[in-house]
Residue frames as qw, qx, qy, qz and C-alpha x, y, z in Angstrom:
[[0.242, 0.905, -0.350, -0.020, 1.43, -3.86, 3.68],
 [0.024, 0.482, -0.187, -0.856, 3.46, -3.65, 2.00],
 [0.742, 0.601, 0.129, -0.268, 0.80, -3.11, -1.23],
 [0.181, -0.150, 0.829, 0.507, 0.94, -5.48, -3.82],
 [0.573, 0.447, 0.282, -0.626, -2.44, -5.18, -5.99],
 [0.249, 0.200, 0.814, 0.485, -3.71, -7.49, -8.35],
 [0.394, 0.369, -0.163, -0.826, -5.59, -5.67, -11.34],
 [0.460, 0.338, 0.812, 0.121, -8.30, -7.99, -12.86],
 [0.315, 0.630, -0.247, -0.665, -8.58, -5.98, -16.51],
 [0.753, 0.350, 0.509, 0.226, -9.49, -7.98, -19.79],
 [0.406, 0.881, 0.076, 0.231, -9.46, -4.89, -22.78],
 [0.739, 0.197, 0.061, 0.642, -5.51, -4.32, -23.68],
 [0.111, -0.769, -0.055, -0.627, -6.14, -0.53, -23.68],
 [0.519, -0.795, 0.048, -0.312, -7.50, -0.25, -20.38],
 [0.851, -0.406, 0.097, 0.320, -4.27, -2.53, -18.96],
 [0.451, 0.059, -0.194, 0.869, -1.45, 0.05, -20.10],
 [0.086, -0.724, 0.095, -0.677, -3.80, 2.94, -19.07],
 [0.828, -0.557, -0.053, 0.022, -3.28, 0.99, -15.54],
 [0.753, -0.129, -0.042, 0.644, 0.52, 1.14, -15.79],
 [0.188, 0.665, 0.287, 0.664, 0.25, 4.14, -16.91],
 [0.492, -0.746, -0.072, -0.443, -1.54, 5.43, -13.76],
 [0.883, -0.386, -0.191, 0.186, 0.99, 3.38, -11.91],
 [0.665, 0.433, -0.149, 0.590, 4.06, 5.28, -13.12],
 [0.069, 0.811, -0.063, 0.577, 3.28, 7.92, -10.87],
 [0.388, -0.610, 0.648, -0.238, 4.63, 5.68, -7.90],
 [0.667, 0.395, -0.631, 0.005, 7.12, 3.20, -9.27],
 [0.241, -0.246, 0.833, -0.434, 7.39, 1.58, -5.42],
 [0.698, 0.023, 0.299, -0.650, 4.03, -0.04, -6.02],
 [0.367, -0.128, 0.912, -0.131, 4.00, -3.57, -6.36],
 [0.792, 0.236, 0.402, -0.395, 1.29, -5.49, -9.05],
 [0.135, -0.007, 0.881, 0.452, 0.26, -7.70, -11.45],
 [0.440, 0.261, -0.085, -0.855, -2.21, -7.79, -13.97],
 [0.162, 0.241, 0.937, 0.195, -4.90, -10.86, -15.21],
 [0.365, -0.144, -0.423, -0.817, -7.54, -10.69, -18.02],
 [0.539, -0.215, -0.702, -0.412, -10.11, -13.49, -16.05],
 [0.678, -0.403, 0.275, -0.550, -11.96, -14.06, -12.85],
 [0.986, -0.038, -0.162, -0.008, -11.20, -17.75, -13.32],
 [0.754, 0.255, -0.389, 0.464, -7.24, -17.20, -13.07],
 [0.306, -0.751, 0.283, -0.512, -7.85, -14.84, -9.36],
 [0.810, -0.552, 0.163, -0.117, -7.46, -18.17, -7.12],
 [0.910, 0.275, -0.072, 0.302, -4.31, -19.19, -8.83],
 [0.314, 0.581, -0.169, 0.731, -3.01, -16.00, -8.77],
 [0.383, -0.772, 0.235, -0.449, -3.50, -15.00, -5.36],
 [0.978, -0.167, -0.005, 0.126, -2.06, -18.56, -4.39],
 [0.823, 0.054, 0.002, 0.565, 1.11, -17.19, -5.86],
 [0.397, 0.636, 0.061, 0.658, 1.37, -13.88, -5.63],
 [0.408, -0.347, -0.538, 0.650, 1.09, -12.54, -2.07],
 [0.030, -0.499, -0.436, -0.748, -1.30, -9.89, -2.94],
 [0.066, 0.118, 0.466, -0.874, -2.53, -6.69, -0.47],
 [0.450, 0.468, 0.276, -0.708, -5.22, -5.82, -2.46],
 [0.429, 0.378, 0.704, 0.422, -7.49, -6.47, -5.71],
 [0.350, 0.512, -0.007, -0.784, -9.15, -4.02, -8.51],
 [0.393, 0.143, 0.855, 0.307, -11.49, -5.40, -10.46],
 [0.241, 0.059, -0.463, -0.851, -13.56, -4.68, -13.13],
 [0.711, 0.069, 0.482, -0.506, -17.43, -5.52, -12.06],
 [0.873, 0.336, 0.347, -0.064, -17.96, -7.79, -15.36],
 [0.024, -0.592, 0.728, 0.347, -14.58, -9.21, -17.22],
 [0.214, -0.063, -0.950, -0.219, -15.90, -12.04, -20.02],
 [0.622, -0.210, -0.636, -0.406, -19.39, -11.88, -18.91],
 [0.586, -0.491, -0.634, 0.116, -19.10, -12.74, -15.89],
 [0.262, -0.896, 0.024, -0.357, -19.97, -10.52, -12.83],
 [0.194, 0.391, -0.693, 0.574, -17.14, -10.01, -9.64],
 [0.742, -0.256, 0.251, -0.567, -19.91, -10.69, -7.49],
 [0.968, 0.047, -0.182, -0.168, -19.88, -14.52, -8.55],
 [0.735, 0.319, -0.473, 0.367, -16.00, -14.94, -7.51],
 [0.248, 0.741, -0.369, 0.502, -16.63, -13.59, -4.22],
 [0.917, -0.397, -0.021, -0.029, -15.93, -16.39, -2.15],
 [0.750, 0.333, 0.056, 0.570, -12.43, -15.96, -3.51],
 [0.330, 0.516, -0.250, 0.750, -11.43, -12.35, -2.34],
 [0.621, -0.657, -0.332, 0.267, -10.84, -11.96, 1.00],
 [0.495, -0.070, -0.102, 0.860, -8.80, -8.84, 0.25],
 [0.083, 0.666, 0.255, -0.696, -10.07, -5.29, 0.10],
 [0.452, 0.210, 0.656, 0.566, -11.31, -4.54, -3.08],
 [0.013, -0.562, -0.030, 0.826, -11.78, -1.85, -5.43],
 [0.500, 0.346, 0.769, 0.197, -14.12, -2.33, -7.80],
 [0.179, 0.221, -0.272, -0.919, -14.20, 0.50, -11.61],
 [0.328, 0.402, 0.846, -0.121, -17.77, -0.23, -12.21],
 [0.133, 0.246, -0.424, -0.861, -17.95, 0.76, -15.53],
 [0.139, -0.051, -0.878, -0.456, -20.79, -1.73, -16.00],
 [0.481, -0.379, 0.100, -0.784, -23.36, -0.32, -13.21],
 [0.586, 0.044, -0.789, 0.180, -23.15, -3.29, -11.44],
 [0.465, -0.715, 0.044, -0.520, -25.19, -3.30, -7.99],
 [0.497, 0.275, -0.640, 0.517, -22.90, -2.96, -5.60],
 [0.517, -0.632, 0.174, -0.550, -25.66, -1.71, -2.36],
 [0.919, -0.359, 0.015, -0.160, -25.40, -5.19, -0.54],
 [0.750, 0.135, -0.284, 0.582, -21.04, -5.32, -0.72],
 [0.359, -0.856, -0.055, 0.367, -19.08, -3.36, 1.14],
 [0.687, -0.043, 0.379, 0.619, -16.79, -2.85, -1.76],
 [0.117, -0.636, 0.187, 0.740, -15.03, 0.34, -2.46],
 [0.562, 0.617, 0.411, 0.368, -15.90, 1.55, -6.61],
 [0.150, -0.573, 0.291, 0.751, -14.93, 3.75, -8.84],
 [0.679, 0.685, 0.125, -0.232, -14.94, 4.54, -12.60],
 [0.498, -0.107, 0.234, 0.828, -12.33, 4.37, -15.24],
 [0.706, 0.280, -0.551, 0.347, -9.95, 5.66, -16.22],
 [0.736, -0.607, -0.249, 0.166, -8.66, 4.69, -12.61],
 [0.139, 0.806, -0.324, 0.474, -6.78, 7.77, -11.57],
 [0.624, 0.141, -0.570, 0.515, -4.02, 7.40, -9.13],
 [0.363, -0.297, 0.179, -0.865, -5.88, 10.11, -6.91],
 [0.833, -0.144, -0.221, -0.486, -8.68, 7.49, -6.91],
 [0.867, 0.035, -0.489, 0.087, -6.32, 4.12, -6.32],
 [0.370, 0.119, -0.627, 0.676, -4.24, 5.65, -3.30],
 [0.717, -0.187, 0.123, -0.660, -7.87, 6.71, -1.50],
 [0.922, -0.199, -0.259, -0.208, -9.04, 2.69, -1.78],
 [0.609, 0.024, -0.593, 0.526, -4.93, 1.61, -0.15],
 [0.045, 0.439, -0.304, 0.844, -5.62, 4.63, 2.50],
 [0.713, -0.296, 0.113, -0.625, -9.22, 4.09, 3.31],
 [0.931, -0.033, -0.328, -0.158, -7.91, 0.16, 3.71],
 [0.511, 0.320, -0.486, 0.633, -4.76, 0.76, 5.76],
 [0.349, -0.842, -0.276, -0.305, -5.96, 1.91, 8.64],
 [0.448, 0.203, -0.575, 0.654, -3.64, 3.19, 11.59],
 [0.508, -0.661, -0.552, -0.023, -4.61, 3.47, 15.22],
 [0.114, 0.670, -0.315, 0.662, -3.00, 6.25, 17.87],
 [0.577, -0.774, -0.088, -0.244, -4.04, 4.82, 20.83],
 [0.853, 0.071, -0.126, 0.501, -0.21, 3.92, 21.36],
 [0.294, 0.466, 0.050, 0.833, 0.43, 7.82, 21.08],
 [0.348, -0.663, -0.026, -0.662, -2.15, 9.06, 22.97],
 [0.848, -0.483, -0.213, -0.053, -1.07, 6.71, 25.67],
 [0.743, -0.008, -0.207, 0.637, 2.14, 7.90, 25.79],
 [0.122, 0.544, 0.098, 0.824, 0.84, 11.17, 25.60],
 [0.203, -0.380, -0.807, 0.404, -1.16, 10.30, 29.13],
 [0.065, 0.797, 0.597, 0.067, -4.08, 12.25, 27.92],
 [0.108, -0.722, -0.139, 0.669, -2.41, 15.46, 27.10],
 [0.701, 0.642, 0.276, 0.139, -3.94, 16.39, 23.90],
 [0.021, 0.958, -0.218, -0.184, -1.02, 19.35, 23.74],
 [0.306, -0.405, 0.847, 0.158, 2.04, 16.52, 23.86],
 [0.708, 0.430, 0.550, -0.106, -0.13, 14.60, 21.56],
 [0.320, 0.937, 0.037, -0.134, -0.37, 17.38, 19.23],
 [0.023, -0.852, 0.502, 0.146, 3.43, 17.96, 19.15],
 [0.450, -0.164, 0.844, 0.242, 4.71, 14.10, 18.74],
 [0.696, 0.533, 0.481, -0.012, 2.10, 13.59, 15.83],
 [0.279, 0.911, -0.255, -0.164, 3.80, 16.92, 14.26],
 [0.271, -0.565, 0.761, 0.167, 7.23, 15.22, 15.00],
 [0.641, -0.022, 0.746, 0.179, 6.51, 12.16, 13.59],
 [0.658, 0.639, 0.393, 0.061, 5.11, 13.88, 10.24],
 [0.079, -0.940, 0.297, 0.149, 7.87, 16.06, 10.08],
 [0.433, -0.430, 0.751, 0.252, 10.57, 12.60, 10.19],
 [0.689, 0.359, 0.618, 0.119, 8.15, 10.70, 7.68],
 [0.420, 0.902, -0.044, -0.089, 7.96, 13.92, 5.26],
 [0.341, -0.728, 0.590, 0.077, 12.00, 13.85, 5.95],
 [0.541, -0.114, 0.812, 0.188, 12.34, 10.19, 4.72],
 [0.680, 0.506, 0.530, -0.029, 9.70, 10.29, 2.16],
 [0.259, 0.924, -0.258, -0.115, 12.30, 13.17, 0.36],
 [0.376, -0.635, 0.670, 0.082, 15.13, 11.53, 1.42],
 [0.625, -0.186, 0.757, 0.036, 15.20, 7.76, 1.06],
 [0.722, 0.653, 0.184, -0.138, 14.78, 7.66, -2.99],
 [0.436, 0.715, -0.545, 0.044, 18.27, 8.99, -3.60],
 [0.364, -0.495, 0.774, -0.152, 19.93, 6.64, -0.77],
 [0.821, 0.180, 0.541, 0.003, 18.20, 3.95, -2.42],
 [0.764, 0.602, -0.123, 0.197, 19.70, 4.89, -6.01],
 [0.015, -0.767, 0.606, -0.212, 23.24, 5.73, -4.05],
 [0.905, 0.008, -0.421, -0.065, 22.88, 2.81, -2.12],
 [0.074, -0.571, 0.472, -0.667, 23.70, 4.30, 0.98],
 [0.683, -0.210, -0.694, -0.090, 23.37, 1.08, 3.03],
 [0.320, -0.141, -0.686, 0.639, 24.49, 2.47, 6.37],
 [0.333, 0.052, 0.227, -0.914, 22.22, 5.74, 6.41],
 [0.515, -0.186, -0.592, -0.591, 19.45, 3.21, 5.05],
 [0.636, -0.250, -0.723, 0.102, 19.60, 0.83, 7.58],
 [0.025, -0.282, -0.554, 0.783, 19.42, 3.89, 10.81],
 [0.461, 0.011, -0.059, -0.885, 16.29, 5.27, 8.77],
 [0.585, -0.220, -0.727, -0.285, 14.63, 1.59, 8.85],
 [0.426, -0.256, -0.744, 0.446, 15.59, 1.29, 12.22],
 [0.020, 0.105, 0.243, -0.964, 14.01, 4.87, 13.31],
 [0.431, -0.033, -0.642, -0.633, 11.28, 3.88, 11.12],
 [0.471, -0.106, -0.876, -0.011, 10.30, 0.88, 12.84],
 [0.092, -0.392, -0.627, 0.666, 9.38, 2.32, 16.50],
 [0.383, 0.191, 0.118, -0.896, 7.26, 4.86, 14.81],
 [0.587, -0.084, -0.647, -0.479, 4.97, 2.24, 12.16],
 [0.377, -0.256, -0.819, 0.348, 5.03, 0.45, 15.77],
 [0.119, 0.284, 0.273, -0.911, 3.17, 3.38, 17.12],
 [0.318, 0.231, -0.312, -0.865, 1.14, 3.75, 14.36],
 [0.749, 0.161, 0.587, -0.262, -0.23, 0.09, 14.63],
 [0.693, 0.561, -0.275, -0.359, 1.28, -0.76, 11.47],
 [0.821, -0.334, 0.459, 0.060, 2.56, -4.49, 12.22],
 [0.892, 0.219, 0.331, 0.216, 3.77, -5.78, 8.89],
 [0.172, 0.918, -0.157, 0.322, 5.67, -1.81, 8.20],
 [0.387, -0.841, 0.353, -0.138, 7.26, -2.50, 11.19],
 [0.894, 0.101, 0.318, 0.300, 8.40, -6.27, 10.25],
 [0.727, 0.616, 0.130, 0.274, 9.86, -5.02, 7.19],
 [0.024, -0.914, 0.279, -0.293, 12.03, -2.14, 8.83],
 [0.578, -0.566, 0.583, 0.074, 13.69, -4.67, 11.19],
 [0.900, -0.073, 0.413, 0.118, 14.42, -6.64, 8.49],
 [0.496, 0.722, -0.209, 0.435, 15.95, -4.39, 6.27],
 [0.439, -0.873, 0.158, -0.143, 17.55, -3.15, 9.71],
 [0.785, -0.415, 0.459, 0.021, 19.33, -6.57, 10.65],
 [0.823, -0.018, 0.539, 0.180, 20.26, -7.55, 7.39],
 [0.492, 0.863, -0.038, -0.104, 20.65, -4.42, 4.57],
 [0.092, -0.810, 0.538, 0.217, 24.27, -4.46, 5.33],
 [0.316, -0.288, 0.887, 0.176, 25.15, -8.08, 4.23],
 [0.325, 0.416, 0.838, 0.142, 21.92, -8.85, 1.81],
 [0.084, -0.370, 0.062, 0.923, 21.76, -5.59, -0.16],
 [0.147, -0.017, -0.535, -0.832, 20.29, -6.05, -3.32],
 [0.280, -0.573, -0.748, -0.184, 16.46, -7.85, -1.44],
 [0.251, -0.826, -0.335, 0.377, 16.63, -5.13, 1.26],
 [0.109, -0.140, 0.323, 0.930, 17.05, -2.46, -1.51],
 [0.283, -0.398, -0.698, -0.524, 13.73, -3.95, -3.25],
 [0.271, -0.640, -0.663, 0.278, 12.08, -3.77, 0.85],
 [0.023, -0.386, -0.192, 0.902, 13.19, -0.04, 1.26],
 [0.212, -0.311, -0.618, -0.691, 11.08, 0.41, -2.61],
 [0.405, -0.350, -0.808, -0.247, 8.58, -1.26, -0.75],
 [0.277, -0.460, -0.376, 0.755, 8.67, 0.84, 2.79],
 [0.087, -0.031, 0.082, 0.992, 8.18, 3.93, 0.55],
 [0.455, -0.612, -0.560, -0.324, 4.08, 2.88, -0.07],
 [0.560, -0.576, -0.552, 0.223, 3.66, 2.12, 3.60],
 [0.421, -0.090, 0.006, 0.903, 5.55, 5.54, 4.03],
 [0.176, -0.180, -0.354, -0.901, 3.11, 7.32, 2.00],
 [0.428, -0.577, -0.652, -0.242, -0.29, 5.84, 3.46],
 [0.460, -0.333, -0.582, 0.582, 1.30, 6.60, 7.10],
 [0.189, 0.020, 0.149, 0.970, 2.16, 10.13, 5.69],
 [0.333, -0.320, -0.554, -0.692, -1.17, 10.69, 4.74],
 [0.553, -0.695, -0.451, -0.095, -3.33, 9.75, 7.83],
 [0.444, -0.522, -0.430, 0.588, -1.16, 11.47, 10.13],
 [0.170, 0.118, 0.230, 0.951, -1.47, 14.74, 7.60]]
């Protein structure tokens, strides 16, 4: 995190029903290529979380390129493509959005033992901070949409900063980066730590979601 996802998709069609399927969370980050040949370029330049590919794009299988993804991939294997010997997440199209936030979830993992160590092994105090903390995220994940179209820079920059100790809990290192750095710097570099809070709201959702 935060998700950025290249879509490897040749057939015109099937690349707006992807945007399509994206609309239903405009925070998400991608880009889209028709070829297996243009993935090492593109990932050179694009800083990319994840990939979805189509198993065979031009003929040629994803299998053959996959010295080349070292990200988590999610493969619509519309072409039965044996997949027994990968470990790589599939799917059909069309790729529902149901379907694509599963492969970022099941690839995000978060860890409690932070929690449960503060909790010194009382599952009760456990129990109650986890509530709290889904309670603040649910709290932001309403919230922080209008403050980002207001452009409420001060109330942003105490929800990054509240933020931050809890993704730190959560073992989410690169959630937690991002929160101090909208933290330290929303007030005087607004319009890139507007685009991070966007970008907080994924990592927001995934959290949301395993602690639910």
């Amino acid at each position: 995190m935060p998700v950025k996802i290249l879509f490897i998709e040749e057939n015109g069609q099937k690349q707006e029903a992807l945007k399509f399927c994206l609309q239903q969370n405009a925070f998400i980050q991608y880009g889209i290529i028709a070829d297996f040949k243009e993935l090492g370029a593109e990932l050179n330049l694009g800083n990319y979380t994840h990939l979805v590919a189509q198993a065979v794009v031009k003929n040629e299988s994803v299998l053959a390129f996959g010295d080349l993804i070292k990200l988590p991939l999610l493969v619509v294997n519309d072409a039965d493509l044996d997949l027994s010997g990968t470990s790589y997440a599939n799917t059909k199209s069309p790729l529902s959005y149901a379907a694509l936030f599963g492969f970022l979830l099941e690839s995000t993992p978060v860890s409690y033992v932070s929690m449960e160590e503060y909790a010194m092994d009382d599952q009760e105090f456990f129990d109650q901070l986890k509530g709290l903390m889904v309670d603040e995220f649910k709290h932001n994940f309403e919230e922080i949409p209008a403050l980002i179209e207001n452009k409420n820079l001060p109330e942003l920059k105490s929800r990054a900063h509240q933020l931050s100790s809890k993704f730190a809990m959560l073992d989410l290192p690169m959630s937690t980066l991002l929160c101090k750095e909208v933290d330290v710097n929303i007030l005087h570099d607004a319009e890139k730590q507007l685009e991070n809070m966007k970008l907080l709201m994924v990592d927001l959702e995934i959290a949301l979601a395993h602690l639910q």
